[in-house]
N, CA, C and O of each residue as an XYZ file, in Angstrom:
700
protein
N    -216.245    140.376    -21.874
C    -215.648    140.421    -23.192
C    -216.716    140.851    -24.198
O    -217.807    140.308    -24.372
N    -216.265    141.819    -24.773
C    -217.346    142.325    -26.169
C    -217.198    141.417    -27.058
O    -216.169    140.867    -27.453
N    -218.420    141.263    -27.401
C    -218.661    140.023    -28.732
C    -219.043    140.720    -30.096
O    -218.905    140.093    -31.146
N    -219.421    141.743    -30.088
C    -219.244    142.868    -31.040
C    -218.770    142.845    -32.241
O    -217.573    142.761    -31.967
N    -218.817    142.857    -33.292
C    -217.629    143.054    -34.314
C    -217.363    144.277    -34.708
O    -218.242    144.944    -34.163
N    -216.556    145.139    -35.445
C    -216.605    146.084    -35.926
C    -216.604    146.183    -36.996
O    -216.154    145.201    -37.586
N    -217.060    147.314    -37.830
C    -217.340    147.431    -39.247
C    -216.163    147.035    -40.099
O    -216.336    146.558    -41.220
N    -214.837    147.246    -39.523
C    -213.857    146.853    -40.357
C    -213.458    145.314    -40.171
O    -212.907    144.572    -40.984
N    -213.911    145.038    -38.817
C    -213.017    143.264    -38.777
C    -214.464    142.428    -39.677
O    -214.246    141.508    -40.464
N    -215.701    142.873    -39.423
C    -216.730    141.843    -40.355
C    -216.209    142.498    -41.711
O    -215.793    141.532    -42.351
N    -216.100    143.161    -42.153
C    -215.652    143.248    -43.722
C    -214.510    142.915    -43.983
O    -214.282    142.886    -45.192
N    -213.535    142.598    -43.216
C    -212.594    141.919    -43.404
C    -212.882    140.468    -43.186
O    -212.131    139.782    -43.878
N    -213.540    139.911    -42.611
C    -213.978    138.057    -42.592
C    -214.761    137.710    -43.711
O    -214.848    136.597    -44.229
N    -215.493    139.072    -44.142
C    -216.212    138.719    -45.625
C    -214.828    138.373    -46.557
O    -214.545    137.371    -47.215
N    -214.239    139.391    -46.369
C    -213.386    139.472    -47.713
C    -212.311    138.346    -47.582
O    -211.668    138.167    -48.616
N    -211.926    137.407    -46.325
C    -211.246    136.576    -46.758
C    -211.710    135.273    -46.675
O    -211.065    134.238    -46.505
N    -213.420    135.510    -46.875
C    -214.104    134.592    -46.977
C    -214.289    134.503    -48.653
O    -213.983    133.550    -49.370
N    -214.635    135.252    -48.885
C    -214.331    135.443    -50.769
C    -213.232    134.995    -51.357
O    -213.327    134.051    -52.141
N    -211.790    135.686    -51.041
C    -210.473    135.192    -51.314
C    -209.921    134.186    -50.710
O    -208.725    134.148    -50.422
N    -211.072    132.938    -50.373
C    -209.855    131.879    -49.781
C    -208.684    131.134    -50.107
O    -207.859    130.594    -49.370
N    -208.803    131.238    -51.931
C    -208.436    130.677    -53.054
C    -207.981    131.537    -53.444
O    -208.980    132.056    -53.942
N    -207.067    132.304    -53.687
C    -206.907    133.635    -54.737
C    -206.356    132.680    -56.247
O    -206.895    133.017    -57.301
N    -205.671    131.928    -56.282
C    -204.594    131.344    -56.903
C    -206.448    130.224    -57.986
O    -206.685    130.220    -59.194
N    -207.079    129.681    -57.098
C    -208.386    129.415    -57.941
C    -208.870    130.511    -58.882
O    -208.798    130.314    -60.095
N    -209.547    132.094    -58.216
C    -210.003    132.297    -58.613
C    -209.100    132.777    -60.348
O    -209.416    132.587    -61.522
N    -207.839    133.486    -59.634
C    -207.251    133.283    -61.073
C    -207.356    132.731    -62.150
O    -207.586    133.191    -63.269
N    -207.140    131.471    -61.710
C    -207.444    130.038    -63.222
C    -209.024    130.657    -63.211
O    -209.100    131.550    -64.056
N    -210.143    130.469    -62.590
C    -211.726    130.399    -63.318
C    -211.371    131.704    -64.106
O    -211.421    131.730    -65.336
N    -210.910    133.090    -63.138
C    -211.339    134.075    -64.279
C    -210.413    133.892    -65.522
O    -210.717    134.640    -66.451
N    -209.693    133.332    -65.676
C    -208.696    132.795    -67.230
C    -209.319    131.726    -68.175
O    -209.275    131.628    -69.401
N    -209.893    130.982    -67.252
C    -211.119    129.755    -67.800
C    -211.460    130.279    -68.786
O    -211.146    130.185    -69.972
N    -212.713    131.339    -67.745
C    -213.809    132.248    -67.955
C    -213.687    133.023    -69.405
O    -214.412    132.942    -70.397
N    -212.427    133.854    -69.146
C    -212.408    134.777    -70.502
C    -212.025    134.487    -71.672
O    -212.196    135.181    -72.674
N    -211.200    132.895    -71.571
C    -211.022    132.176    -72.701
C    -211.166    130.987    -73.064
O    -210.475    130.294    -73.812
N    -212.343    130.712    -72.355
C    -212.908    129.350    -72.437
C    -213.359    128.848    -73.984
O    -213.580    127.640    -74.062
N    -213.515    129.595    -75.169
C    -214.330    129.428    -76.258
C    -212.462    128.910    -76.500
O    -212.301    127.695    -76.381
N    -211.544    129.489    -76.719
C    -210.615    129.572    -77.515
C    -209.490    128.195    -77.094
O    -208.528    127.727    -77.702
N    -210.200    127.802    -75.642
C    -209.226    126.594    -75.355
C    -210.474    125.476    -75.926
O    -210.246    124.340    -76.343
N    -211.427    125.937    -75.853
C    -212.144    124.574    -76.457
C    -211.838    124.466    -77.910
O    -211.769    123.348    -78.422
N    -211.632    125.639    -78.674
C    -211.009    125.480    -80.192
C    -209.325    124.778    -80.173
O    -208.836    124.561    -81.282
N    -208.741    124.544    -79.312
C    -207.712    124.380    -79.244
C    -207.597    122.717    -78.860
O    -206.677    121.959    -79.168
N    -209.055    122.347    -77.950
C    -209.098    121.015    -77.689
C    -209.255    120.373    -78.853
O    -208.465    119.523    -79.265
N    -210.405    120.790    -79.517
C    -211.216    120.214    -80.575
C    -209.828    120.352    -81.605
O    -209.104    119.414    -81.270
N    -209.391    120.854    -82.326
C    -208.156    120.722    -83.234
C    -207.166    119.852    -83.072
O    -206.616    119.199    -83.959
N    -206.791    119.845    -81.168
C    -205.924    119.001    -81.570
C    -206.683    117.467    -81.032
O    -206.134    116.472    -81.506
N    -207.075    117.379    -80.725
C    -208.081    115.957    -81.393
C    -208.753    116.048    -82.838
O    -209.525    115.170    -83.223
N    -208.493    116.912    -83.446
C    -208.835    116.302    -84.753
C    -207.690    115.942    -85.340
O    -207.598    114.845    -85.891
N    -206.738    116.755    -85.304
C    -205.023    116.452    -85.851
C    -204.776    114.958    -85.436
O    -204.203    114.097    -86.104
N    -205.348    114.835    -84.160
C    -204.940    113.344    -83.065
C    -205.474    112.327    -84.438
O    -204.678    111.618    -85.054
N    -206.650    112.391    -84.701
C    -207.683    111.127    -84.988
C    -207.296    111.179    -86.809
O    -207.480    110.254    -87.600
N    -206.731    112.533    -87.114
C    -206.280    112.267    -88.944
C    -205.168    111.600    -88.691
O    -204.943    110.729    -89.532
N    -204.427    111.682    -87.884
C    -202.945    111.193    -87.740
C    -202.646    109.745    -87.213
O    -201.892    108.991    -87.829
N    -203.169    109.450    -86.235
C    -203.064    108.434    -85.718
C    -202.955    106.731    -86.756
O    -203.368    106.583    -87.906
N    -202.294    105.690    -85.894
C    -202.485    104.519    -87.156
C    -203.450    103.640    -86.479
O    -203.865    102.660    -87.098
N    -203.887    103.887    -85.200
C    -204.372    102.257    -84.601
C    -205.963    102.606    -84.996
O    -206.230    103.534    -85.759
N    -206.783    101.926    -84.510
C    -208.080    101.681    -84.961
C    -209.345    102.701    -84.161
O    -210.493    102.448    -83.795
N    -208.537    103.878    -84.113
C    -209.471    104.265    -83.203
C    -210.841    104.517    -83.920
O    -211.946    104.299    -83.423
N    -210.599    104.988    -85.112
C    -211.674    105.618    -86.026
C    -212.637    104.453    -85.988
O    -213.742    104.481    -85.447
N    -212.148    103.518    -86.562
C    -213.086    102.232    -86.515
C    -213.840    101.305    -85.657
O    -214.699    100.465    -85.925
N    -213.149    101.777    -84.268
C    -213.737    101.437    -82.803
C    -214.725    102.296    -82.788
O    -215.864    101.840    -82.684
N    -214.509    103.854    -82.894
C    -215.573    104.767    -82.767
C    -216.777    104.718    -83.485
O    -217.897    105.018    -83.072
N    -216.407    104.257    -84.746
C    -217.712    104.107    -86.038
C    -218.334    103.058    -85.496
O    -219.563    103.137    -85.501
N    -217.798    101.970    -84.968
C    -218.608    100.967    -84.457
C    -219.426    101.520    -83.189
O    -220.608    101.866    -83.195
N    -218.658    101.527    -82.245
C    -219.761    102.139    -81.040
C    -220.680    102.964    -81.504
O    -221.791    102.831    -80.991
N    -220.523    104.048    -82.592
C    -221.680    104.908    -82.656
C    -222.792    104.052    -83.516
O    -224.021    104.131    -83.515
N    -222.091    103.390    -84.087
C    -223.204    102.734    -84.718
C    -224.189    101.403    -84.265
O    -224.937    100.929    -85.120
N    -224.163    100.927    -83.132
C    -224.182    100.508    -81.643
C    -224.549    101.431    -81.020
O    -225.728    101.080    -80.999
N    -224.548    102.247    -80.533
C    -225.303    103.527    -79.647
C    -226.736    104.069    -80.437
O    -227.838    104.332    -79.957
N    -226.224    104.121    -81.901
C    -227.230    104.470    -82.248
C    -228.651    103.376    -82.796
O    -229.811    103.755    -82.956
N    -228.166    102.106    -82.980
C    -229.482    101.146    -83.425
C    -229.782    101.045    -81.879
O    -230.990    100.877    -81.707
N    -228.938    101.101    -80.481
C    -229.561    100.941    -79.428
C    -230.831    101.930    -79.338
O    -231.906    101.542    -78.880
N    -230.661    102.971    -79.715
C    -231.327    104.401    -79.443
C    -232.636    103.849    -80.181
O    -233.685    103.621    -79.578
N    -232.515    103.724    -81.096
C    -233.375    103.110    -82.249
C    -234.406    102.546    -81.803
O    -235.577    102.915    -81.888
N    -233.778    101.242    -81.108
C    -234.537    100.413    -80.731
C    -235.343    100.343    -79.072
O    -236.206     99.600    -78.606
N    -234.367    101.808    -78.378
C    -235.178    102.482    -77.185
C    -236.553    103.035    -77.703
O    -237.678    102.752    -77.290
N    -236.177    103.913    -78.735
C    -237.481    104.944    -79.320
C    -238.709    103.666    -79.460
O    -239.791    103.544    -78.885
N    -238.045    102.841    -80.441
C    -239.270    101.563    -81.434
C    -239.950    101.288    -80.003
O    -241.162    101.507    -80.000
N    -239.327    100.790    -78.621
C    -239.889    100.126    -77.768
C    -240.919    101.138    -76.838
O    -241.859    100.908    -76.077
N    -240.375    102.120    -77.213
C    -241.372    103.388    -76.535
C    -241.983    103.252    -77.196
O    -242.766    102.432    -76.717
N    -242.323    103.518    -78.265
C    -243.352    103.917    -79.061
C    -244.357    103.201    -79.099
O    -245.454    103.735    -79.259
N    -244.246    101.882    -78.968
C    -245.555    100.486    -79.096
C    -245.416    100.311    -77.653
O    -245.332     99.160    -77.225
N    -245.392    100.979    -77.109
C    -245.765    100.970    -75.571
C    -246.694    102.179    -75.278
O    -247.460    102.094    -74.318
N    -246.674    103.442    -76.140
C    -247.181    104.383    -75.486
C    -248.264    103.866    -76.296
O    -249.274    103.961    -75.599
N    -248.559    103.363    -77.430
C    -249.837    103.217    -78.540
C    -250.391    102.256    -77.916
O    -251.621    102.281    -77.907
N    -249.696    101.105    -77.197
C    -250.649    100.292    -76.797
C    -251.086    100.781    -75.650
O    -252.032    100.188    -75.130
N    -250.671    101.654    -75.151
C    -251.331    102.314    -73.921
C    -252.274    103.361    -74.506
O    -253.306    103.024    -73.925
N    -252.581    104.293    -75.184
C    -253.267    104.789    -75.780
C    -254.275    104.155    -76.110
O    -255.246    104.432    -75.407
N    -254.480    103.326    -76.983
C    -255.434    102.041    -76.826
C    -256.435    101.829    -76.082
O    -257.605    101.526    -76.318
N    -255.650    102.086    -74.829
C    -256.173    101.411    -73.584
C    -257.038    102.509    -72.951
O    -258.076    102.278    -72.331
N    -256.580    103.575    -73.137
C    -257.454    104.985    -72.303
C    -258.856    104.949    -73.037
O    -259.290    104.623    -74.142
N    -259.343    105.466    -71.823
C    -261.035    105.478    -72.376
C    -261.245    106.972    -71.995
O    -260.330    107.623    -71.491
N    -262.307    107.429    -72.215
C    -262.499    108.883    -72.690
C    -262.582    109.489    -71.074
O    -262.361    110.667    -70.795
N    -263.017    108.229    -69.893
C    -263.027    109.062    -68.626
C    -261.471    108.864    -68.091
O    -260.964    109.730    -67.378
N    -261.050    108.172    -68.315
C    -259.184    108.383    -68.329
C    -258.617    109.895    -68.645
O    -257.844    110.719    -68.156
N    -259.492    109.735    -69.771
C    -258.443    111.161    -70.671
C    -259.166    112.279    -70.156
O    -258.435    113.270    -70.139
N    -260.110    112.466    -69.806
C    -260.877    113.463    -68.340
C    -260.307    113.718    -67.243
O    -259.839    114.790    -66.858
N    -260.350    112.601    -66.666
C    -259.863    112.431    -65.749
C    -258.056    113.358    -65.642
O    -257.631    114.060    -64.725
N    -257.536    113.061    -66.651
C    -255.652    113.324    -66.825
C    -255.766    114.886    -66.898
O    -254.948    115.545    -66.255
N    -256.836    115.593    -67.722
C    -257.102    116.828    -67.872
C    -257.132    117.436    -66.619
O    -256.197    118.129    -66.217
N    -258.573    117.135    -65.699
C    -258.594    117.525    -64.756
C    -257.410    117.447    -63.788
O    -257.463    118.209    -62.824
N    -256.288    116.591    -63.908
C    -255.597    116.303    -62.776
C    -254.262    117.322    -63.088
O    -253.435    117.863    -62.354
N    -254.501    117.297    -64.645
C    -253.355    118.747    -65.179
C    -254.020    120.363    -65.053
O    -253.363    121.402    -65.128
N    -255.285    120.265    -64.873
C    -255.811    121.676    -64.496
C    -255.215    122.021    -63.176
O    -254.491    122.981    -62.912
N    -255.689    120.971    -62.310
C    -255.497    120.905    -60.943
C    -254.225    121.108    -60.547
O    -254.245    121.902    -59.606
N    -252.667    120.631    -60.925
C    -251.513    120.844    -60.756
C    -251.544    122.137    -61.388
O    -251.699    123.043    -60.569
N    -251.447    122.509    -62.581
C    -251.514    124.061    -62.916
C    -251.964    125.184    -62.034
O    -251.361    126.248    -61.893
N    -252.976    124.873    -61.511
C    -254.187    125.901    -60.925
C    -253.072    126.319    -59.573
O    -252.572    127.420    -59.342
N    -252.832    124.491    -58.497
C    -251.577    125.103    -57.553
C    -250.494    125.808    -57.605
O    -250.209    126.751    -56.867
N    -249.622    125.201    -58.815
C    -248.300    126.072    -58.815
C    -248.764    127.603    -59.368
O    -248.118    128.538    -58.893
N    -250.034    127.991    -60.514
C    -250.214    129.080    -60.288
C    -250.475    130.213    -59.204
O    -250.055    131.370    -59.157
N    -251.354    129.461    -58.301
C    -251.639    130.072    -56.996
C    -250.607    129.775    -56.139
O    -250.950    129.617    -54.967
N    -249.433    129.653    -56.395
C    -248.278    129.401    -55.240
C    -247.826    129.785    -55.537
O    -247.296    130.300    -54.552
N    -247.224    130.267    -56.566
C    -246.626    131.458    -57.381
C    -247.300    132.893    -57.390
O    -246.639    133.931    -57.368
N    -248.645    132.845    -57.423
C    -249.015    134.021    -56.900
C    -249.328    134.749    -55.410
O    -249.444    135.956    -55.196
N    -249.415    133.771    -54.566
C    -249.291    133.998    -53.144
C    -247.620    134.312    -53.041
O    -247.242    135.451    -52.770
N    -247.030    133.638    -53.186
C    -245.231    133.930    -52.881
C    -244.761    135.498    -53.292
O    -244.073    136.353    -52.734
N    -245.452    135.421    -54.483
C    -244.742    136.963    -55.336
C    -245.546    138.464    -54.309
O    -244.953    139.527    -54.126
N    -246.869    138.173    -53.815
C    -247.658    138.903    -53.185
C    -247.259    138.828    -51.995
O    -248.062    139.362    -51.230
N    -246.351    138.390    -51.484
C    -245.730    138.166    -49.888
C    -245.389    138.875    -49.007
O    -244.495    138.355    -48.340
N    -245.703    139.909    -48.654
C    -245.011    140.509    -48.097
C    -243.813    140.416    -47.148
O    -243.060    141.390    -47.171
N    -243.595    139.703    -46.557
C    -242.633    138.806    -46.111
C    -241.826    138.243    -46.704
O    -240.941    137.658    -46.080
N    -241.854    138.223    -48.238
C    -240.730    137.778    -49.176
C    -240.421    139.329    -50.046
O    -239.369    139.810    -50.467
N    -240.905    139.498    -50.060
C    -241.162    141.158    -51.138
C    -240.367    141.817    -50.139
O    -239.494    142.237    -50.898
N    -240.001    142.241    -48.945
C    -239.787    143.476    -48.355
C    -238.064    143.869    -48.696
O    -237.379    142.918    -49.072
N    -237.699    144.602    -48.628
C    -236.500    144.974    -49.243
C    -235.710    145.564    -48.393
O    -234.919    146.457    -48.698
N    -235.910    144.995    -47.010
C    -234.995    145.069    -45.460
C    -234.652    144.027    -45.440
O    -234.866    143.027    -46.126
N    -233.715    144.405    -44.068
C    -233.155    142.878    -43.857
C    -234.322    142.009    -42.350
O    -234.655    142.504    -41.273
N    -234.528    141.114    -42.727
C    -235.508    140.605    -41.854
C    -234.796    140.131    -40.461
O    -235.323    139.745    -39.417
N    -233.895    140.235    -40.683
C    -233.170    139.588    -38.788
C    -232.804    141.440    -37.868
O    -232.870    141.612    -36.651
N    -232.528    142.285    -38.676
C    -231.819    143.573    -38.187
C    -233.119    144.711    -38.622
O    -233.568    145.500    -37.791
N    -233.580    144.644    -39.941
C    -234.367    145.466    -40.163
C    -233.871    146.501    -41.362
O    -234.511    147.284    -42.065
N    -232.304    146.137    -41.289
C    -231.332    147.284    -41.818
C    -231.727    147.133    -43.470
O    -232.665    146.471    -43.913
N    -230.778    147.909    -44.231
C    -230.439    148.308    -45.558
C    -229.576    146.963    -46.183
O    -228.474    146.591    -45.780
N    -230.475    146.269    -47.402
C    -229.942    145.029    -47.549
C    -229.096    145.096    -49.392
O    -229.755    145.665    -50.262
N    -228.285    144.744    -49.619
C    -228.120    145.262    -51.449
C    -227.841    143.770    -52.048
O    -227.886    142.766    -51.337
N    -227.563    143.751    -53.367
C    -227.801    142.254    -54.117
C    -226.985    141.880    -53.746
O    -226.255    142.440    -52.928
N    -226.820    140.701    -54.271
C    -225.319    140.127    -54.734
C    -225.558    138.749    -55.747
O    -226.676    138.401    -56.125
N    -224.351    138.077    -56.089
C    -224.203    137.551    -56.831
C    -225.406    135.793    -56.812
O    -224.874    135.074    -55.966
N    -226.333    135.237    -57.253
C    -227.166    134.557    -57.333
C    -226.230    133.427    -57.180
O    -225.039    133.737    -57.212
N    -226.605    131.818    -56.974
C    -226.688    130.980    -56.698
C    -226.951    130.484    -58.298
O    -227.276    131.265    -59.192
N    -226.718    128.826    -58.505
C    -227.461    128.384    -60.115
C    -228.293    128.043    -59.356
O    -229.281    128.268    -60.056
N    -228.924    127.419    -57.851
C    -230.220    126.901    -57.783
C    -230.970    128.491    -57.734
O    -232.186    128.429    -57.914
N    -230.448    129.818    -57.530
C    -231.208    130.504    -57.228
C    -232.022    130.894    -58.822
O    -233.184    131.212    -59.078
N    -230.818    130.699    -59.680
C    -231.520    130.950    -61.056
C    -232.024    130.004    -61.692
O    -232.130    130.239    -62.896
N    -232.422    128.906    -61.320
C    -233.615    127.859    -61.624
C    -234.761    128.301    -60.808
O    -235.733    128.835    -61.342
N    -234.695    128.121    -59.655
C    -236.180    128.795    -59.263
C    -236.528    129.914    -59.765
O    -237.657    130.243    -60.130
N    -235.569    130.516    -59.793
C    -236.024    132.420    -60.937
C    -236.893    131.920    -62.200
O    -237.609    132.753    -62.756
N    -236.858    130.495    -62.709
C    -237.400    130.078    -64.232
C    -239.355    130.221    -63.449
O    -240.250    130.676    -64.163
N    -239.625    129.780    -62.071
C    -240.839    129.643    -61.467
C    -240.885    131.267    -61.245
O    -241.376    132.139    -61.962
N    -240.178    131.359    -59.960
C    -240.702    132.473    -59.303
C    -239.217    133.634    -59.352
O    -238.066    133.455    -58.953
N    -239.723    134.558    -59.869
C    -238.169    135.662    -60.120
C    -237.902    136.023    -58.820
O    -238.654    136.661    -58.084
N    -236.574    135.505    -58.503
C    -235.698    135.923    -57.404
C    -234.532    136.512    -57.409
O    -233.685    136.176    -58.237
N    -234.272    137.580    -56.399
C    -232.858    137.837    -56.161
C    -231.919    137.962    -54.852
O    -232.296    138.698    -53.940
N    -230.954    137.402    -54.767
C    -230.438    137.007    -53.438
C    -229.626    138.397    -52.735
O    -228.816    139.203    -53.194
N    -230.052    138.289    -51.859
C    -229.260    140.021    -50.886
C    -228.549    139.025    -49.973
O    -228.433    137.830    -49.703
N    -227.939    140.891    -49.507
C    -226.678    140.290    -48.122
C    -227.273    141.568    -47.126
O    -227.247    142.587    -47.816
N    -227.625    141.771    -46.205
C    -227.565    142.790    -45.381
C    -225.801    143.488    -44.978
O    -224.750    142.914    -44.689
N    -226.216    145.168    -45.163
C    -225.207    146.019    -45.072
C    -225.091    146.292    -43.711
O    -224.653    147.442    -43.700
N    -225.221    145.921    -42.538
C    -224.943    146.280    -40.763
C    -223.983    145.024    -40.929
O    -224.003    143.948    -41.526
N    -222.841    145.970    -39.797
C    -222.194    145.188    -39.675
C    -221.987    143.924    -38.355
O    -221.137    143.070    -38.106
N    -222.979    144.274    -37.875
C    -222.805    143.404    -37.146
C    -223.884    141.704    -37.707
O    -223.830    140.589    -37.187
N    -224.582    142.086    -38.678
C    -225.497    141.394    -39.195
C    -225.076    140.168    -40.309
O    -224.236    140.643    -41.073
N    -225.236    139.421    -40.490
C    -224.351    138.533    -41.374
C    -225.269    137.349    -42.618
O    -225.026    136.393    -43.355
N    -226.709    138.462    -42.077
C    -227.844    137.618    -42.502
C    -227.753    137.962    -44.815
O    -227.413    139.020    -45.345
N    -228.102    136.907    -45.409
C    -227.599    136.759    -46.590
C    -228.813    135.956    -47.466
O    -228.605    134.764    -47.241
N    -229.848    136.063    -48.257
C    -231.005    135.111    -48.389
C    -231.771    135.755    -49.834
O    -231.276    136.695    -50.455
N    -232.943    135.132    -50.201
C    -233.594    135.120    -50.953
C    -234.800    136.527    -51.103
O    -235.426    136.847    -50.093
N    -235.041    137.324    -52.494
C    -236.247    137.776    -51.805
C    -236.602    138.114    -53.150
O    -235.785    138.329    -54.046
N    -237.985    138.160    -53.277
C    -238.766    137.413    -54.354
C    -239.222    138.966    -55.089
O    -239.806    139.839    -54.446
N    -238.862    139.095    -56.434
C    -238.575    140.141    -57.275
C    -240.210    140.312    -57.819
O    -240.723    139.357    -58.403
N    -240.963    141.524    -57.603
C    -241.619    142.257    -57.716
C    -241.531    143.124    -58.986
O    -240.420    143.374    -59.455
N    -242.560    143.554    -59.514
C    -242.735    144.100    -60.854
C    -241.915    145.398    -60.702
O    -240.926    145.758    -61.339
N    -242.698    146.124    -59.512
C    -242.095    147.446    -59.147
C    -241.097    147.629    -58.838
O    -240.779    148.792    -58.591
N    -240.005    146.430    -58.689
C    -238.979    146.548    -58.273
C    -237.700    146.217    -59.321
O    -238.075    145.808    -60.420
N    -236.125    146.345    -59.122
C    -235.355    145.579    -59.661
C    -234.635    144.498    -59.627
O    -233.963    144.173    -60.606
């Protein structure tokens, strides 16, 4: 038995791997394009709600915030004579000491960031399981938090028999 796929049945398992939801993606892209205008629509009619209303909500709310906020208050006050009395307490080879230990974390993630970006093994712009012709696609949110460290962009390899899909670390010379 051939285990094979062909160019049309793997692009067809992609594609109803994408559309598993059609009826989802609908609603996000409707979300999506009018998301500002349903949040104007929330916010109004909760404001209409809270002018109109007779029971106590307003006055429940003024209370909690005003309760949330001497709590806050009194989070900050308790930080604050905690960090001074700790301040206090540091002596000048402390505060040396903290320097050096922030050079030292700096110095790694700089040099790990610069070994990664120099990678060749992350840099190459094949596909690493086939060898083949690999093109973007759509990022990940963890992929665009690490992009804040190290600029990344996520590929899919174009063979079809290949299904390999991953990270590869964006280069000056490149896009």
């Amino acid at each position: 038995m051939d285990t094979a796929t062909s160019p049309s049945q793997s692009g067809s398992s992609r594609s109803r791997r994408r559309n598993a939801h059609p009826h989802r993606s609908a609603v996000w892209r409707f979300v999506k394009n009018w998301w500002v205008e349903i949040l104007i629509v929330v916010f109004v009619a909760l404001a209409v709600f809270l002018l109109v209303e007779r029971m106590q909500i307003r006055q429940t709310l003024w209370a909690w915030l005003l309760s949330a906020s001497r709590e806050l208050a009194g989070l900050v006050s308790r930080l604050a004579r905690a960090t001074t009395s700790r301040m206090r307490q540091i002596t000048l080879s402390d505060t040396i000491a903290y320097v050096l230990l922030l050079a030292a974390v700096w110095l790694v993630l700089w040099r790990t960031k610069r070994r990664l970006t120099k990678s060749p093994r992350l840099t190459i712009t094949a596909c690493p399981h086939c060898g083949g012709e690999i093109h973007r696609i759509h990022r990940h949110w963890h992929d665009r938090v690490l992009s804040l460290y190290i600029p990344v962009h996520r590929y899919e390899c174009k063979e079809a028999g290949c299904d390999w899909r991953g990270l590869r670390v964006k280069t000056s010379g490149h896009e």
